[in-house]
N, C-alpha and C positions, 0 to 999 in steps of 0.2 A: 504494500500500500504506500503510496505518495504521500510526503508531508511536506511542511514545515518547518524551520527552526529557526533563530538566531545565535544557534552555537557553534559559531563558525568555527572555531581550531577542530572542532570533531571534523570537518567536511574539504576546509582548505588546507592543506599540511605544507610542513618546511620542506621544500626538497622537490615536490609534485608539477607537474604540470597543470598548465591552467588556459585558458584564452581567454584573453580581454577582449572584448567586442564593442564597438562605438560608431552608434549610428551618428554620421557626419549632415548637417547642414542640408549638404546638396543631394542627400539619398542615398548616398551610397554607404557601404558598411563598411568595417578595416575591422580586420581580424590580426592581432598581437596573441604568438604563442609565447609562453611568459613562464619562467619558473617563480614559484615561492619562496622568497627569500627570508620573510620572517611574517609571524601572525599575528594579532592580537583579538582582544574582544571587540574591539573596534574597526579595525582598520588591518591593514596589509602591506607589505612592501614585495614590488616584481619586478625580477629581473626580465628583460625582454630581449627574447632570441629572435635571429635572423634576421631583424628588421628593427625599426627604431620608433618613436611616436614623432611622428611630424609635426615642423617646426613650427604650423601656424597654430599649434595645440598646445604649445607650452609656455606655461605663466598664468593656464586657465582652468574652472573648474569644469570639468567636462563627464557629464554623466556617462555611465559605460556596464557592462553586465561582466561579471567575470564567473567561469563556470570552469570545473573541473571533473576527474572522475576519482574516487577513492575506491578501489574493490568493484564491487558490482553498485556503486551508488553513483546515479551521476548530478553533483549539485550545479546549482545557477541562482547569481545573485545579484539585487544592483548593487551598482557602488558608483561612487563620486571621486573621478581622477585631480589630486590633487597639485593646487599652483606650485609645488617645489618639486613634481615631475620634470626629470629631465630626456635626455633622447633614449637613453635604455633603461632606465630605472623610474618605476611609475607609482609612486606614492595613491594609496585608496581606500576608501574610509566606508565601510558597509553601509546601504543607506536602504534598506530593508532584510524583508525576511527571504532567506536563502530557501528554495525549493530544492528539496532531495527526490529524485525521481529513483525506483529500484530498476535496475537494468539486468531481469529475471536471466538473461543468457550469460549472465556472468557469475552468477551466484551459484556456491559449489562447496561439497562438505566432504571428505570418506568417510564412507556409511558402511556398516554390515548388515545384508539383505540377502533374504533371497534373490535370484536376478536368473533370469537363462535370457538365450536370444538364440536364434535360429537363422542360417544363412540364408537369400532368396536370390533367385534368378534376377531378380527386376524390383525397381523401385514398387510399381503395379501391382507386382504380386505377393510384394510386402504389404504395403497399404492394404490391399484387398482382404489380408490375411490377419492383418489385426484389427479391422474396422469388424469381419467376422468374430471375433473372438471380442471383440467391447459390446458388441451385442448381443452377446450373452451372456445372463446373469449367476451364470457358475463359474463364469471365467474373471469377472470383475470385483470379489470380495474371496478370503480362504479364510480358514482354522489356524489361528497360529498358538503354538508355545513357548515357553523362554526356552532359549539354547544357547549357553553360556555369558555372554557379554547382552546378547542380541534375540533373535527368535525364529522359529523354522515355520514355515506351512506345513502343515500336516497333510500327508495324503492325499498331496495336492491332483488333482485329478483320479482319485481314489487310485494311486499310484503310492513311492515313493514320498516318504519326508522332504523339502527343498532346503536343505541347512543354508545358513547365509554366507555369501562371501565378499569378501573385500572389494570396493568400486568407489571411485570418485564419482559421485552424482552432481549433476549441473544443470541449471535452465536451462543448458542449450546442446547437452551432449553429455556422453559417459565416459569413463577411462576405466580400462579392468584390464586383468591377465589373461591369457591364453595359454595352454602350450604350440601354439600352431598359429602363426601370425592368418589376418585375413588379405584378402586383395583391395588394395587403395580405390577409392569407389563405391565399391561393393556396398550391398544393403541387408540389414539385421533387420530382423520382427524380433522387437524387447517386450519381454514381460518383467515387470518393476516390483515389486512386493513391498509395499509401504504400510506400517499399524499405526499409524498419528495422524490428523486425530482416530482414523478408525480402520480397520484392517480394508484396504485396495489395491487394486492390479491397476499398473499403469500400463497402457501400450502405445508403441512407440515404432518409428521405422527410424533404424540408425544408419547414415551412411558414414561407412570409414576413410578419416581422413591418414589417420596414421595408426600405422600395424608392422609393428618390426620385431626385432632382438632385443630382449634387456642392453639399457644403455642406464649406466651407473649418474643418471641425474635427481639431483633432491629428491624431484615430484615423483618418481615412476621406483626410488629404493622401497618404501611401504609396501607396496603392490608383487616387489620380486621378494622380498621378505615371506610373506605370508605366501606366495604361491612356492615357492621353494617347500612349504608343509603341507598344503594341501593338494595342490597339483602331483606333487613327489616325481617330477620329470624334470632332467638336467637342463633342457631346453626351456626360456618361459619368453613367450614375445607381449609387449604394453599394445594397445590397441584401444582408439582412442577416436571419436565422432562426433559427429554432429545430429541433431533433431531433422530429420528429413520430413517427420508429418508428426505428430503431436496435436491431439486436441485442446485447442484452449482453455480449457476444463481441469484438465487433466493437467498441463502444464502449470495452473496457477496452485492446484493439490500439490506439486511436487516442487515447486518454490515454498509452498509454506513450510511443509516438510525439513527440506531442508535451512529454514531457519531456526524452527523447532530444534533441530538437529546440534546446532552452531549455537546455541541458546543454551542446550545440555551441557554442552562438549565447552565452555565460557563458563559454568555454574562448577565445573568437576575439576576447571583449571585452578578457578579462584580460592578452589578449597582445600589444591594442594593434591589431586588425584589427578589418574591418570585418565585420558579420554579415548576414544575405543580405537 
């Protein structure tokens, strides 16, 4: 959900990227990409990259919006360009309340879930295949129970328990292991296993953008960790997509989810435990 706020140091930070934007006079707009060189509750100082504030703008107060993105948040605020601005350095003093917009394709947690996905021919017969399966109401809600950290579906499909496993879940795509990378392109039918607030099947058609070999970077260590134990294969490839079809429905349940998620995992930090 969209807000509000005037507590800018949460949204502007030192260090960050920013754009100054100021509508001129004669209609036209100038866009100044600017870093954050210091913040207050008030006001701001920005350094200004590649380009300068023009000269017939200096010495004057010059209303201006300056917007940033923090994570998956992207704020936008006015402010008031101040007369000791000079050609690269742009003194600004908030002069409202900053809009925080969530930008749900950015927002992303590691979760343990159940999770499968199924290769497809074709985007087509992906879509087709889980737009069947959302319309059914056996296939849209399960049975779950705790299983260790996390919780399994029972019997899902009067089958097999689906114990959960390790994924980075995201508004706008997944990250998980394999032992057998897929084809860059290529399109998954995901089934999502989420109990908050109440037990649902998300489905999803994922196309892969990258599918490779463990490569020892931050993001992708957790992921060869844990399959290194359950996988139990020497080989393990990161595999890693985007939302090719998502209902909007569906997609705003698995944003809230995972803030939920990010919420827990913030409460188990602060208290000095470990998060899952």
């Amino acid at each position: 959900m969209d807000f509000k706020s005037r507590e800018y140091v949460k949204y502007f930070r030192i260090g960050e990227l920013a754009t100054l934007k100021i509508e001129e006079a004669s209609g036209t707009c100038l866009e100044l990409t600017c870093i954050i060189a210091q913040i207050s509750k008030v006001s701001c100082e920005l350094a200004i990259m590649f380009d300068e504030l023009p000269a017939h703008l200096i010495g004057m107060e010059i209303p201006a919006t300056l917007s940033a993105m923090v994570g998956y948040l992207h704020c936008e605020c006015p402010v008031i360009i101040g007369k000791n601005s000079f050609e690269q350095t742009a003194f600004a003093r908030f002069a409202g309340e900053a809009e925080v917009r969530i930008q749900r394709n950015y927002i992303r947690q590691d979760v343990l879930i159940p999770f499968l996905y199924e290769p497809s021919p074709g985007f087509e017969e992906a879509k087709e295949l889980i737009l069947s399966r959302r319309a059914d109401p056996r296939l849209v809600t399960f049975s779950r129970e705790k299983y260790g950290e996390s919780f399994k579906a029972v019997a899902w499909q009067r089958k097999d328990d689906l114990v959960p496993v390790l994924i980075n879940l995201g508004g706008g795509g997944v990250r998980f292991a394999t032992v057998d990378p897929f084809q860059r392109n290529s399109f998954l039918a995901l089934q999502l296993f989420l109990d908050w607030p109440e037990p649902r099947v998300i489905h999803a058609v994922l196309k892969v953008i990258r599918s490779k070999s463990f490569e020892q970077t931050p993001e992708d260590r957790p992921f060869y960790n844990w399959a290194k134990i359950r996988l139990k294969s020497k080989s393990i490839s990161i595999t890693a997509g985007s939302y090719e079809y998502i209902e909007d429905e569906d997609r705003q349940f698995l944003v809230d989810y995972i803030q939920e998620m990010q919420s827990r995992h913030c409460s188990i930090t602060a208290e000095g435990g470990n998060g899952p």
